[in-house]
N, C-alpha and C positions, 0 to 999 in steps of 0.2 A: 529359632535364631534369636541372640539376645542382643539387647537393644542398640549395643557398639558396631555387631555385627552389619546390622542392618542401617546403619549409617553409612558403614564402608560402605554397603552394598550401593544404594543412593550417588553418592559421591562416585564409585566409579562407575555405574551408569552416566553423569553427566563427563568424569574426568577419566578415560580409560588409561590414559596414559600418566595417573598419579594410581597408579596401585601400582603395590609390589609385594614380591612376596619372599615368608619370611619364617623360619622355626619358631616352636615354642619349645618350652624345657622337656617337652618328649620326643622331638625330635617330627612334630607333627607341623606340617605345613597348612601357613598361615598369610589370611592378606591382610595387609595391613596399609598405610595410606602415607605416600613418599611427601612431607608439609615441605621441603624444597620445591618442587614439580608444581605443587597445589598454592604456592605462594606468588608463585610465577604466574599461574591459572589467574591467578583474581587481582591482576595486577598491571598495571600498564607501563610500568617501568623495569629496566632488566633487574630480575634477583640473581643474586650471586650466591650460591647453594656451597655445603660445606661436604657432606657425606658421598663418598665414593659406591659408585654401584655399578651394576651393568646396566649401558643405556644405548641407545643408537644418537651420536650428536657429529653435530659438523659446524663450521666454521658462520655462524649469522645464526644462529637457531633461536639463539633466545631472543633477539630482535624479529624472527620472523611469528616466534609466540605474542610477542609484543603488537607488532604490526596487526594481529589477528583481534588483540584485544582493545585496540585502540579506536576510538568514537568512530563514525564517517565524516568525512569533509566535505562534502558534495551536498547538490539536491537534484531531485530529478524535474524534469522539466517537460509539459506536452511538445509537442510537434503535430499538431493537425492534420498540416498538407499535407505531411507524408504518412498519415495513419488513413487505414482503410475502417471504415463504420467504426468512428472514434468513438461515441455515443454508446452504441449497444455492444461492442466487443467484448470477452472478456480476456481476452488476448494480450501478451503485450511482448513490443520488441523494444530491447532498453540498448541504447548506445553508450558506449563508457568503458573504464578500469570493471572489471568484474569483481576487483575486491568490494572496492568502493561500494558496487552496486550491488551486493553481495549483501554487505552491514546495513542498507538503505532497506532492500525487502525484507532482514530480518524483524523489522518494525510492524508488518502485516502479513508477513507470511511466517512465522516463528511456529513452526512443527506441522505444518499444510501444504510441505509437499511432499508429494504422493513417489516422486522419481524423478531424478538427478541423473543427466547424462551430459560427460565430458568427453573432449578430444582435445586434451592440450597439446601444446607444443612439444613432438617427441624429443626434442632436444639432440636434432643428428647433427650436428655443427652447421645447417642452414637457418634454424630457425630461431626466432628473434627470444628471447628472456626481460619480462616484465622487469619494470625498474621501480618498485614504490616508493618515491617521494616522490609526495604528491604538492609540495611546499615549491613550485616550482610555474614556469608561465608553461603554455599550450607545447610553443616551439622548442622549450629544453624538456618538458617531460620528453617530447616525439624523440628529441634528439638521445636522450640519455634510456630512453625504452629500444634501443637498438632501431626506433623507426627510420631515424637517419645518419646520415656520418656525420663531419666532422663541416661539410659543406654545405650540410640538409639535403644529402641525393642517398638513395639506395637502402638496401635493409641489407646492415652487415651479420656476418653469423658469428653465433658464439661459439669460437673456434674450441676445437677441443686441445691445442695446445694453449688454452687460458689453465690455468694452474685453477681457479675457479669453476672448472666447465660445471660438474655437477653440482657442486653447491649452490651454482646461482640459480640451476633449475627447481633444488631443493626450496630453496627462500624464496621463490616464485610461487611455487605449487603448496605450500604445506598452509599459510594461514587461511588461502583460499578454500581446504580441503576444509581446514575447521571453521568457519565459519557457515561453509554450506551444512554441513552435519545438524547447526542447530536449526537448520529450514526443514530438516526431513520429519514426517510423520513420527511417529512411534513405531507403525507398520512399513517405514518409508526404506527406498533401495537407493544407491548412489555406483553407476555402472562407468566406469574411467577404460577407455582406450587408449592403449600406450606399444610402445614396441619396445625389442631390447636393449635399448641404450638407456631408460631410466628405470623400467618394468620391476627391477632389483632395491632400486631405494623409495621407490612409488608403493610397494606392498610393505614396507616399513616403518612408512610414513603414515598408511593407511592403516595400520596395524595399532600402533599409538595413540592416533586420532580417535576411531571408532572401537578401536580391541582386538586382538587376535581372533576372539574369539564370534564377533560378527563380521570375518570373514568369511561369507558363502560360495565362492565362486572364485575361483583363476581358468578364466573359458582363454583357449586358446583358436581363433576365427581365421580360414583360410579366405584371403581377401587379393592374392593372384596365385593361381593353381600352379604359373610358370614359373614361379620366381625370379628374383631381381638379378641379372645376370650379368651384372656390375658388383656382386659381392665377391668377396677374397674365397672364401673356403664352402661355404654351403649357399644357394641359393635361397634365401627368407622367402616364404610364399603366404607366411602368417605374420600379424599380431595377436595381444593379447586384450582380453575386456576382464578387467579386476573387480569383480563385485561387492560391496559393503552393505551391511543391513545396518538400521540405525537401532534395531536390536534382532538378533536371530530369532528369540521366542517368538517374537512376535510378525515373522515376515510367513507370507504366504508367495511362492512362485508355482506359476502354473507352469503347462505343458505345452508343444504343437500338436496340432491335429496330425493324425495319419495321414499320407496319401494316399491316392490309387493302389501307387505300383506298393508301396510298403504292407497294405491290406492281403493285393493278390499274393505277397510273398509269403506272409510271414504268417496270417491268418488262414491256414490251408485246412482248417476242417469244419464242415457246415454240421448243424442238425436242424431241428425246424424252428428253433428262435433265430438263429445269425451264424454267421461264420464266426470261428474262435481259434484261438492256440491252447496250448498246455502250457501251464509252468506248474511246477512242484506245487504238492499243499501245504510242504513243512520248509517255516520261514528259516531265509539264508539269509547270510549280510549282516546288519546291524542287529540287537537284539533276538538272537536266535535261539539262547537259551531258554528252559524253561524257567527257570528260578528269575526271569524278568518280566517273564508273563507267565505266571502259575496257571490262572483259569484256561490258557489255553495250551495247558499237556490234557490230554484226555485220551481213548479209543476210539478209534474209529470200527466199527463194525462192517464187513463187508458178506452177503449172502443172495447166490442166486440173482447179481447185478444190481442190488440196493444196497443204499447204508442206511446206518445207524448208529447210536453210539449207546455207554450203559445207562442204567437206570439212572436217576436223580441221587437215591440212595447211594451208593456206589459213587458217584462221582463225585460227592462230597467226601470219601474217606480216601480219595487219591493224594489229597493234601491237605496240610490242618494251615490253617490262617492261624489260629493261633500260635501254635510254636515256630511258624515258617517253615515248615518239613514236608518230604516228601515221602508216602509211604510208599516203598518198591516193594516188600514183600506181598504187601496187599495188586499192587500193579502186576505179579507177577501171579497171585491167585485167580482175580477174573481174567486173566488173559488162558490159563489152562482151563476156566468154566468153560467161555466163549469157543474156543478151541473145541472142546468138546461136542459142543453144539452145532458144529459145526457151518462158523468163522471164520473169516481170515481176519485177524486181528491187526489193526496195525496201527504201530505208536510211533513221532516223530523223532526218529532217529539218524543222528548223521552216520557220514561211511566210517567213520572211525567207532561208532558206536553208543556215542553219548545222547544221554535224552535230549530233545530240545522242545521245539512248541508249532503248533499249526499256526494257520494265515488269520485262522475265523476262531471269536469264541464259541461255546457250544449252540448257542442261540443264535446267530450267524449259521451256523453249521445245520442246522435243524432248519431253517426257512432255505437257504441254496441245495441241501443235499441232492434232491432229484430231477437237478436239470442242471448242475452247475460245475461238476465232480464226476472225475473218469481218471479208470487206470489205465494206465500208457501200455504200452508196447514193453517197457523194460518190469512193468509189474507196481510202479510206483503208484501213489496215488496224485493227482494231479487238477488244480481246477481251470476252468473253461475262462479264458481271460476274451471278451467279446473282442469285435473291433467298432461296436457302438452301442451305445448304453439306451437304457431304457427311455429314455424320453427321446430317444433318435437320434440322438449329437452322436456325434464322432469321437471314439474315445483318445485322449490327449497323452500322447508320449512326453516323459521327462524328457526335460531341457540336458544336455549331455555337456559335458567340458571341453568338447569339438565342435563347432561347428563348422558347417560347408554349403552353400549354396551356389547357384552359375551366379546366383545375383547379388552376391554380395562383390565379386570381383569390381577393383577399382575402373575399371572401366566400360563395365557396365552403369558404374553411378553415372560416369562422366557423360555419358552417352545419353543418359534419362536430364541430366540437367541441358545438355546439348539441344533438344529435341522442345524442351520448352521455353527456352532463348533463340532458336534458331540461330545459334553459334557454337563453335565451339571453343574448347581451352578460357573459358572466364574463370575458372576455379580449378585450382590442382589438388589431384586427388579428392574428389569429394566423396563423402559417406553413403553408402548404399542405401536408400530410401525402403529397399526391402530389409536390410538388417536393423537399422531403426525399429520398422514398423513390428517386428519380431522379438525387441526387446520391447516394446510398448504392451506388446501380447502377452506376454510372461509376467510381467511385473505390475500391469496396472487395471484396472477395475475401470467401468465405462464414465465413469465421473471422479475426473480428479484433475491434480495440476503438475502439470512435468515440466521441470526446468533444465536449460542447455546453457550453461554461462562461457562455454566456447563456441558460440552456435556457427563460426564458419557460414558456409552460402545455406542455414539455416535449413539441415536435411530434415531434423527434428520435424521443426514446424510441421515443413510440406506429411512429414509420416503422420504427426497427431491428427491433420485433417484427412488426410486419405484415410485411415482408421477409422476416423468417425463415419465417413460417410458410407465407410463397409459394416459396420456393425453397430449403427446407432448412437453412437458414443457419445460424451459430450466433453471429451479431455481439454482440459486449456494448456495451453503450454507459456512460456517465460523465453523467451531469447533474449541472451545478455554476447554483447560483440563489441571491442576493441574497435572503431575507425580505420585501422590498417590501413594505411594508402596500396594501391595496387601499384604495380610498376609503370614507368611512364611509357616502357615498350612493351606492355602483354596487351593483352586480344583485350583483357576487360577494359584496359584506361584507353584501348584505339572505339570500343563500343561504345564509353562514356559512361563507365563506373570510375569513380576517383576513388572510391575505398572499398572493402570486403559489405561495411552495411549495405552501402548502394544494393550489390548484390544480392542480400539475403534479403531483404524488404522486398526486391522488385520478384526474388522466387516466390516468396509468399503470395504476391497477389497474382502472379502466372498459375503458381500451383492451385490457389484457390479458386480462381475463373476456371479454369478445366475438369478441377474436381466439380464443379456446380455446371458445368455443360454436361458431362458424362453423367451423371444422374438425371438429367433432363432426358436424353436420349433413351436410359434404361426405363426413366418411369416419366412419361411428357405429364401425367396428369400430377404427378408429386410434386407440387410445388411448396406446398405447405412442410411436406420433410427436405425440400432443397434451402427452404429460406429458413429454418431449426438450423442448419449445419451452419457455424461460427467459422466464417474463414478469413474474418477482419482480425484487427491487430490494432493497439495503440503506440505510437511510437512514443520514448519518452526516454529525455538524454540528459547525460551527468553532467552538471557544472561545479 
């Protein structure tokens, strides 16, 4: 790659959305780097761009780039009394604008964190749209952030007969999007919940921001099996969770463990190492040709219920590294030796006929051969996939584009926050603490830092402590939340929550005093791993 090339490269690593692409005088396609877009990028004032392109833009965009690039105004500030183990926390719950607080941690947390999970406002004409000017007192931002009317009573919606409905959700969500992107690791994931009212300009937004091409993920999450049975034409029984890597090379997602019943189903054949299933030995799906994995087209030999494969000699003239070729005539002479000798020969070929390549290279293939590899019923060759692996864990099924649990349904959450307030209706709709804890599984390692800058009644938090205290972990998490007043007639403002933080601070220390009871119970003598588990928190609010 030559030295211009790898500029561009640079550059749209940090500006995915200043590349474009472009011919050269062969008609070969080419990136190249859009200096309108990227003047914009490093600039705090609106640029006015000249050259016509295909773009996605809407009415505030470039003040909402603007807003993105622009200083913070704020500082943060402790709160004591309401932080639990101020002192030794590493915890912290921030009150404030999430933009604001957003540019504030970019100061010390700039590529350290590990995972990013939002739940913004889905924008169904109830819910309120951020208003950033911030050049304004306490009582007009509240008022002019849709907190109040015109009286200071009630939270009106952004109707969707405002000739703005999606734009203002776009200008609300998009600088927040970029600025969180420079919080994330290199390895780092940013998982957004949304349903379909913005899900169509939220994956385009995200697309621009991060690149099309570290989008990993459009999971679609059943979250009421029965559906809403106030909609016009299909009952919605789903949302969506839109996942972005802050580089695909470099992101690692794991898997669920099996269960029980998935084990007894799906794993129906024992021999004396474990239960196992078949799947084919010749790779399907992605990369299935051989010409992508040469070392692994080879023979497999089959005699008398053993395999094997050919000599060394021989296997090195199946194909020349050198010329990059493949010799068939030669593939087709030891297969009549083998043959002879009687062999069942067999090479990885699909039903249409074409060579392709096995699972394992040959040295792979030579350490599993005799305990790991069996022909099926249809004659295939197939290997023994466990259902737990050598050192005893449980082996981990991919994360799938569906998911479904009883426990993610919304009223199972309501029900788990219910039960540790001894009330009920303090938060509508809130996040299933099992489907949190699920993306925490998949995406995060036992030490790192996950942030929620919509943290709502703060489902996050309570998942990163329960997490810990099932598998050791030592995650810290970030809650970032808006003030929201609550209604002056719902169940939270008759209990004595005046806003959503009230809430989410007082789940944190409920959730945390029961997760450290319930471990006393399981282990009375483990006190030394009950006082390890961090269930404090600093509280610390934007002025």
């Amino acid at each position: 790659m030559d030295r211009v090339s790898e500029n561009i490269k640079r550059i749209g690593e940090l500006f995915p959305n200043c590349l474009t692409e472009t011919k050269d005088e062969n008609g070969q396609a080419r990136l190249s780097i859009d200096f309108d877009q990227l003047r914009q990028e490093l600039s705090r004032d609106i640029v006015e761009g000249q050259e016509e392109r295909y773009q996605f833009t809407w009415p505030g965009k470039r003040n909402a780039i603007r807003m993105a690039n622009a200083p913070a105004t704020g500082t943060l500030h402790p709160c004591r009394k309401e932080s639990v183990d101020f002192d030794k926390t590493q915890n912290l719950y921030i009150e404030g604008d999430n933009l604001q607080v957003l540019k504030l941690l970019r100061e010390d947390y700039l590529g350290k964190i590990k995972l990013i999970y939002i739940d913004p406002p889905y924008n169904t004409g109830k819910s309120f749209v951020y208003n950033d000017n911030f050049s304004q007192s306490v009582k007009e931002y509240a008022k002019n952030c849709c907190l109040t009317d015109a009286d200071g009573n009630g939270l009106p919606a952004n109707s969707e007969s405002d000739g703005r409905f999606h734009t203002e959700w776009m200008n609300m969500i998009y600088p927040r999007l970029k600025v969180a992107k420079d919080l994330l690791s290199r390895d780092g994931v940013m998982f957004i919940s949304i349903d379909h009212n913005e899900v169509n300009n939220l994956i385009k937004i995200g697309d621009e921001i991060f690149g099309e091409q570290n989008r990993v993920g459009i999971i679609s999450t059943i979250n009421n099996l029965k559906g809403r049975s106030d909609d016009a034409f299909f009952a919605t029984c789903n949302e969506f969770l839109i996942v972005y890597a802050r580089s695909a090379s470099a992101l690692k997602i794991g898997g669920f463990e099996l269960d029980e019943e998935e084990i007894d189903k799906d794993y129906d054949k024992q021999d004396e190492t474990s239960c196992y299933k078949l799947i084919g030995f010749r790779k399907t799906g992605n990369a299935w040709k051989r010409e992508e994995r040469p070392l692994m087209f080879y023979p497999v030999l089959c005699k008398s219920g053993e395999f094997s494969t050919a000599t060394d000699e021989e296997l090195k003239q199946i194909y020349d590294r050198n010329t990059d070729t493949f010799n068939d005539s030669f593939v087709a002479r030891i297969t009549a030796k083998y043959e002879q000798d009687g062999f069942a020969v067999l090479w990885p070929k699909s039903d249409a006929g074409e060579f392709g390549r096995w699972r394992w290279g040959v040295q792979t293939f030579l350490e599993q051969k005799d305990f790991n590899l069996e022909i099926n019923g249809a004659g295939k060759l197939c290997t023994k996939m466990r259902a737990t692996l050598e050192d005893g864990s449980v082996r981990l099924k991919s994360a799938k584009t569906l998911w479904y649990k009883p426990e993610y349904d919304t009223g199972s959450s309501a029900r788990i926050l219910a039960r540790l307030f001894g009330k009920t209706d303090l938060f509508e709709n809130p996040k299933s603490l099992t489907y949190m804890k699920d993306i925490l599984r998949i995406a995060t390692e036992k030490d790192c830092v996950v942030l929620d800058f919509f943290s709502g009644s703060a489902t996050m938090a309570h998942a990163v402590m329960q997490l810990n205290a099932e598998d050791g972990g030592q995650r810290k998490f970030i809650m970032v939340q808006i003030p929201e007043e609550t209604d002056e007639k719902s169940e939270a403002r008759k209990a004595g929550y005046k806003n959503i933080c009230e809430i989410g601070k007082e789940r944190i220390r409920r959730a945390g005093k029961k997760i450290r009871e319930e471990m006393t119970l399981k282990s009375p003598s483990g006190k030394a791993e009950r006082d390890f588990l961090d269930v404090g928190f600093r509280v610390l609010k934007l002025e």
